[in-house]
N, C-alpha and C positions, 0 to 999 in steps of 0.2 A: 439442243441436247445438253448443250452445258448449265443452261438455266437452270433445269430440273437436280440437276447433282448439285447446284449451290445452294437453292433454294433448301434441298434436303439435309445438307452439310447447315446451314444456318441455324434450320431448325432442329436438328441434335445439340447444335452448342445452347440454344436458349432453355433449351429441356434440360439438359447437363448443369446448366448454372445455377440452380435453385440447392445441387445435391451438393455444389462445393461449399467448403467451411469457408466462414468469412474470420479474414485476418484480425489476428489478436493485435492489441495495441497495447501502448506505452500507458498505465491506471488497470490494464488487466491482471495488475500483480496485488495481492494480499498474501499477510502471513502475522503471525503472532510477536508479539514479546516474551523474549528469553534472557535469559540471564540476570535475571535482575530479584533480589527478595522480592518473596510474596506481599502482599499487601499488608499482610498482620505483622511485618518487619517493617514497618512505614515508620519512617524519622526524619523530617523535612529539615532538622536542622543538621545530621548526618547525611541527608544525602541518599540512604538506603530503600528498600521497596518500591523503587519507581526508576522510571526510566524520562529525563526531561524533555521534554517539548520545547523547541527554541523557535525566536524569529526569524533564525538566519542556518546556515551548516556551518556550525562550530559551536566549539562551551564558552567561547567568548561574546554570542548572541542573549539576547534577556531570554528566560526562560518565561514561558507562556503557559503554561501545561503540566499535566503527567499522563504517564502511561504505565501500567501494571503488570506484572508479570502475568501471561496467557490473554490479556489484550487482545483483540483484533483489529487489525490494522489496514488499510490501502494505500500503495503507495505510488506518486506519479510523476516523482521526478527526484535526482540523486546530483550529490557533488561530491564527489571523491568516496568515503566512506558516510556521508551523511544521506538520510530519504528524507523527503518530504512527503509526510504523513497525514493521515486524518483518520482518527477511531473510527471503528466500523460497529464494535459491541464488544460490552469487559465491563470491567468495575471504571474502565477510563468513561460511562458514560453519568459516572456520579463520585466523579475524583476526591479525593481531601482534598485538595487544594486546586484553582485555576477554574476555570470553565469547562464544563462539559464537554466531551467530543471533540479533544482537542485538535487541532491543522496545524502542522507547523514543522520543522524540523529535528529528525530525533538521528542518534547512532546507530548505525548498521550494527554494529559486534551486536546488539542486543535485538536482533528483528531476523527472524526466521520467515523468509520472504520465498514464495514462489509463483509461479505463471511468469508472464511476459513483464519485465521488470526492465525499470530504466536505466 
């Protein structure tokens, strides 16, 4: 008698399993670039209309990249206020300056970031 109530109980949980959501992770976060001049403010020797792309989290890392205001971004891993980043789509996928699509590490103040975030 018992068989038949587990057997039945088994088989609702494998039916139930297809309708639950699968867990979000750590790279399910994207979000843009903010705060930074628009690209038509771009002055590599100031500094202004981009947001840098580093090797490492800090402004003490070589700079590899840019990133432009409204940028899209993915991000999948964080050290204090730095992400590690990689453009998704924006003007970062035909930068002034660096390579395309840049990876690497940029500042949070300037990354409007949501979903599941590291």
């Amino acid at each position: 008698m018992a068989k038949p109530i587990l057997a039945a109980l088994a088989a609702s949980l494998v039916l139930a399993y297809p309708l639950t959501t699968a867990p979000a992770h750590a790279g399910d976060c994207t979000g843009y670039v903010v705060g930074v001049r628009p690209p038509s403010a771009y002055n590599q020797a100031t500094g202004s209309g981009f947001l840098a792309v580093r090797t490492g989290p800090g402004s003490s890392y070589r700079k590899i990249g840019e990133l432009y205001a409204g940028d899209e971004v993915s991000a999948y891993d964080r050290r204090g206020n730095w992400y590690a980043v990689t453009c998704m789509q924006g003007q970062c996928m035909r930068p002034f300056w660096g390579q395309p699509m840049p990876s690497g590490w940029a500042h949070g103040s300037y990354l409007r970031l949501g979903g599941v975030c590291p």
